[in-house]
Chimera marker file (.cmm) of the C-alpha trace (Angstrom):
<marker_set name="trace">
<marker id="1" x="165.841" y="-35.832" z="-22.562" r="1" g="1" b="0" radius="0.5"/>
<marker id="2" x="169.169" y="-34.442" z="-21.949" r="1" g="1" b="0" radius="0.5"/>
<marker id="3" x="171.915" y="-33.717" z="-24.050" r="1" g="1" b="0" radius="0.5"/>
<marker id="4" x="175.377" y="-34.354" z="-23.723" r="1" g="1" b="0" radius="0.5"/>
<marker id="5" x="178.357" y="-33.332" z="-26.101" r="1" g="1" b="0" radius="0.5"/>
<marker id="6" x="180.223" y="-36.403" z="-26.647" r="1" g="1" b="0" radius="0.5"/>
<marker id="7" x="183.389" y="-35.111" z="-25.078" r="1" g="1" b="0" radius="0.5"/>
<marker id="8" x="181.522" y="-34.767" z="-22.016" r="1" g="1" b="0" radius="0.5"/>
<marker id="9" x="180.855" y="-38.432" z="-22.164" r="1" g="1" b="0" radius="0.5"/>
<marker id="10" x="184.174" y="-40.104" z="-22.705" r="1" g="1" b="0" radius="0.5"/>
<marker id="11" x="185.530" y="-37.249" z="-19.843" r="1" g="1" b="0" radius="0.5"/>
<marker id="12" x="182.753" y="-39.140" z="-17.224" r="1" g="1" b="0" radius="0.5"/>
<marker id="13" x="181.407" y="-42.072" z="-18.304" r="1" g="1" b="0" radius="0.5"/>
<marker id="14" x="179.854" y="-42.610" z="-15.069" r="1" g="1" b="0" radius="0.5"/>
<marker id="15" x="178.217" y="-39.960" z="-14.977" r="1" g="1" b="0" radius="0.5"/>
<marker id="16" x="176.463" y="-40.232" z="-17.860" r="1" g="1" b="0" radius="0.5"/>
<marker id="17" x="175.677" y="-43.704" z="-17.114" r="1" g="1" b="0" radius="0.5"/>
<marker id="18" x="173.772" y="-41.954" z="-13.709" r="1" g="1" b="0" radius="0.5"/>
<marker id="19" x="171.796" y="-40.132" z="-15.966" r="1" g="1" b="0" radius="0.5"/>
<marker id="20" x="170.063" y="-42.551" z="-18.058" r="1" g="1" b="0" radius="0.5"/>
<marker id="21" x="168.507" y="-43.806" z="-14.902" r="1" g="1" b="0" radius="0.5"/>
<marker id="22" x="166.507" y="-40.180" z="-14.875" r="1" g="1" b="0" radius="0.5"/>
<marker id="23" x="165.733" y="-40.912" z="-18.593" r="1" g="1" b="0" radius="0.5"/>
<marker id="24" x="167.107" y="-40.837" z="-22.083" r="1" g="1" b="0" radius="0.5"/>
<marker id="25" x="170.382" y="-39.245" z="-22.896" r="1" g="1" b="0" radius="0.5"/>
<marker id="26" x="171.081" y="-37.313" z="-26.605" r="1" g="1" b="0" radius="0.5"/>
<marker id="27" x="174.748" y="-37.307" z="-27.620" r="1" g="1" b="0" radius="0.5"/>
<marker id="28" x="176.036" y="-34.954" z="-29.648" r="1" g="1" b="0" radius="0.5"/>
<marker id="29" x="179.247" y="-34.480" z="-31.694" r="1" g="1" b="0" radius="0.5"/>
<marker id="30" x="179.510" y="-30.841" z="-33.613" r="1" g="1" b="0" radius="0.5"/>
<marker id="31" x="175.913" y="-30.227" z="-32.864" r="1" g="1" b="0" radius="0.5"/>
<marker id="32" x="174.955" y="-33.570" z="-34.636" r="1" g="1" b="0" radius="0.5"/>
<marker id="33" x="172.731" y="-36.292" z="-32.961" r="1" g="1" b="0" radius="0.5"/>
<marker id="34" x="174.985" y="-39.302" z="-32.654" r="1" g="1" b="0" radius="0.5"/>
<marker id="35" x="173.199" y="-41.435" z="-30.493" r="1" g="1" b="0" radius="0.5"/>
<marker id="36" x="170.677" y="-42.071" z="-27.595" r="1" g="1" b="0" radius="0.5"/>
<marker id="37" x="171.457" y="-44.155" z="-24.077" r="1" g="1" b="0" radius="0.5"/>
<marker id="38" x="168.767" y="-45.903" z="-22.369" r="1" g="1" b="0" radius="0.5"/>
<marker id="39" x="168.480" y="-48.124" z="-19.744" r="1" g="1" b="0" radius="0.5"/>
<marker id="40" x="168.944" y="-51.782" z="-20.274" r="1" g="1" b="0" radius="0.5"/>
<marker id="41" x="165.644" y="-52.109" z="-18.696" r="1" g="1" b="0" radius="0.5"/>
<marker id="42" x="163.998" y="-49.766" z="-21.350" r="1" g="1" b="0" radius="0.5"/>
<marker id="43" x="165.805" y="-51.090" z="-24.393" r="1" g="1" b="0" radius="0.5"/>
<marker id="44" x="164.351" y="-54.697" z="-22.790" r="1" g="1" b="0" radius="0.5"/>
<marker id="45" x="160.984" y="-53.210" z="-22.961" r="1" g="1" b="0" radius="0.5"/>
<marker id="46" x="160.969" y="-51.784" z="-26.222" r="1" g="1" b="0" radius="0.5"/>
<marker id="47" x="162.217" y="-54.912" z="-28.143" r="1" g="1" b="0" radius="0.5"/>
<marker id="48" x="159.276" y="-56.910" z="-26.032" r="1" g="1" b="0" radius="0.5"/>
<marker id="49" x="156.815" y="-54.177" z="-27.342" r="1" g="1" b="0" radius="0.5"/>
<marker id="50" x="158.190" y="-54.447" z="-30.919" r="1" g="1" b="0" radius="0.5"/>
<marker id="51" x="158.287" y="-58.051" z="-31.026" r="1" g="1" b="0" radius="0.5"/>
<marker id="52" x="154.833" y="-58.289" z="-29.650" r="1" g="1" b="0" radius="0.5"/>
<marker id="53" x="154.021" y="-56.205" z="-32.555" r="1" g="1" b="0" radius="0.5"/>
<marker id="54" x="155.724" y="-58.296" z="-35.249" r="1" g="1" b="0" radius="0.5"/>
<marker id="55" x="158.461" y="-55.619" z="-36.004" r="1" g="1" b="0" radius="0.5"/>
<marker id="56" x="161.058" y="-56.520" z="-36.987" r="1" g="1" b="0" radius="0.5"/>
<marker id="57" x="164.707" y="-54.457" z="-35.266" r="1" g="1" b="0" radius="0.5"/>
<marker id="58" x="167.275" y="-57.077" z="-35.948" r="1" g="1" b="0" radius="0.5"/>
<marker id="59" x="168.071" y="-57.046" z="-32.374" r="1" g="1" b="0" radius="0.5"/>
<marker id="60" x="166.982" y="-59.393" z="-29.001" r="1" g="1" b="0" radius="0.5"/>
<link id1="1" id2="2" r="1" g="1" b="0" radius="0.2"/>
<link id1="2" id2="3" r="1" g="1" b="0" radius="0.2"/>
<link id1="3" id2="4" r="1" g="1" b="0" radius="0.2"/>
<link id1="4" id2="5" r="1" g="1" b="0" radius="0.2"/>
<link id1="5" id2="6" r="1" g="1" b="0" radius="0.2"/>
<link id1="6" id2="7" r="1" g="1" b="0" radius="0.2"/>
<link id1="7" id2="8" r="1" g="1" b="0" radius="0.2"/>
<link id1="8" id2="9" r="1" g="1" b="0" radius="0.2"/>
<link id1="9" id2="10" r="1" g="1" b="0" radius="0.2"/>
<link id1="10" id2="11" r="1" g="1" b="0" radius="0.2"/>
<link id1="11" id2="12" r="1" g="1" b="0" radius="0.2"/>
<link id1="12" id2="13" r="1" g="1" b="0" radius="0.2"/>
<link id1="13" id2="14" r="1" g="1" b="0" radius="0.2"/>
<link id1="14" id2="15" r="1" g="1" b="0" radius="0.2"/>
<link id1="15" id2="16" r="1" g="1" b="0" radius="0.2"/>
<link id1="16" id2="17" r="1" g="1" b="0" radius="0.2"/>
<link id1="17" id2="18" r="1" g="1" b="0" radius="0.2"/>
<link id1="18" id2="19" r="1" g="1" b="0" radius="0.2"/>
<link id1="19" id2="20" r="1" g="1" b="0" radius="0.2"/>
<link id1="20" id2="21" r="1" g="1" b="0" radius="0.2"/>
<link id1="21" id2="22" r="1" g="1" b="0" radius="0.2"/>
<link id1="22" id2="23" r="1" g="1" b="0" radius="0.2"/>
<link id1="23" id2="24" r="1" g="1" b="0" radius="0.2"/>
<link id1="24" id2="25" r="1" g="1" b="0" radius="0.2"/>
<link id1="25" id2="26" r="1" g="1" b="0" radius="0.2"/>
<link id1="26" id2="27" r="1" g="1" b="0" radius="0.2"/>
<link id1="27" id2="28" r="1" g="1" b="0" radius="0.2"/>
<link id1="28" id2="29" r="1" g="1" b="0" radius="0.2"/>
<link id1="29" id2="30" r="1" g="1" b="0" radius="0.2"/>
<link id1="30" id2="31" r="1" g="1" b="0" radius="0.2"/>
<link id1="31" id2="32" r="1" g="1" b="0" radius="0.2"/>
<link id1="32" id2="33" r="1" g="1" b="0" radius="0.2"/>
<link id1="33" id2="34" r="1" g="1" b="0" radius="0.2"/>
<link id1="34" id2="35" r="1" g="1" b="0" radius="0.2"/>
<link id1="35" id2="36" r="1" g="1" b="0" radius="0.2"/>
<link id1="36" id2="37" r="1" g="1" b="0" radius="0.2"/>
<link id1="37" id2="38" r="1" g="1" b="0" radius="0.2"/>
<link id1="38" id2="39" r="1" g="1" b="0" radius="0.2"/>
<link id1="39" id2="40" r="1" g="1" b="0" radius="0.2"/>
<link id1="40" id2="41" r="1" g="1" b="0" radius="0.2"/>
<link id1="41" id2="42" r="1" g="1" b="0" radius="0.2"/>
<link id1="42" id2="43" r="1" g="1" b="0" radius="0.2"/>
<link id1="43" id2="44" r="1" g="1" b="0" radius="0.2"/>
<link id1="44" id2="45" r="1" g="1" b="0" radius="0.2"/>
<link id1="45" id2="46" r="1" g="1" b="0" radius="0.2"/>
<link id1="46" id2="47" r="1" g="1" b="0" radius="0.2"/>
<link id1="47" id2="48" r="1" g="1" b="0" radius="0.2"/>
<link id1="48" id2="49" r="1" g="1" b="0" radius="0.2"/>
<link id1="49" id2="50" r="1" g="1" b="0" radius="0.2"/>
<link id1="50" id2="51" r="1" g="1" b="0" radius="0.2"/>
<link id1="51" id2="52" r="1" g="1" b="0" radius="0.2"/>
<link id1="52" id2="53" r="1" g="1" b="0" radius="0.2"/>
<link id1="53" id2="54" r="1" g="1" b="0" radius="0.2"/>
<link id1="54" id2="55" r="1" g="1" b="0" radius="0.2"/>
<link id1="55" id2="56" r="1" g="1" b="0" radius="0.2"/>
<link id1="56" id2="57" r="1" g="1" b="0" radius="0.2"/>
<link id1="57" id2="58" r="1" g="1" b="0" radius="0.2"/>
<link id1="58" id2="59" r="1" g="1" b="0" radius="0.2"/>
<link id1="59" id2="60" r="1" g="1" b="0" radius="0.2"/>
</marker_set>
């Protein structure tokens, strides 16, 4: 997974968006986890695996 500082994000957006094609991408903010990007077309295929597994995420 690779890790960008947040900064580095909002300075090239579309670059970052590039990335998540190679995998996930860690943000970070002060050396804090903030969030993770992934794909639309992994985010689609972990809700299907969580619904198929009657977890609930609160999201579709």
């Amino acid at each position: 997974m690779q890790t960008l500082d947040v900064k580095n994000v909002e300075d090239d957006f579309d670059d970052t968006l590039s990335k998540i094609h190679d995998g996930h991408v860690q943000i970070v903010e002060d050396g804090k986890r903030v969030a993770v990007m992934i794909s639309a077309e992994e985010y689609k295929e972990t809700i299907k695996f969580l619904n198929s597994h009657n977890i609930s995420t609160g999201f579709q």
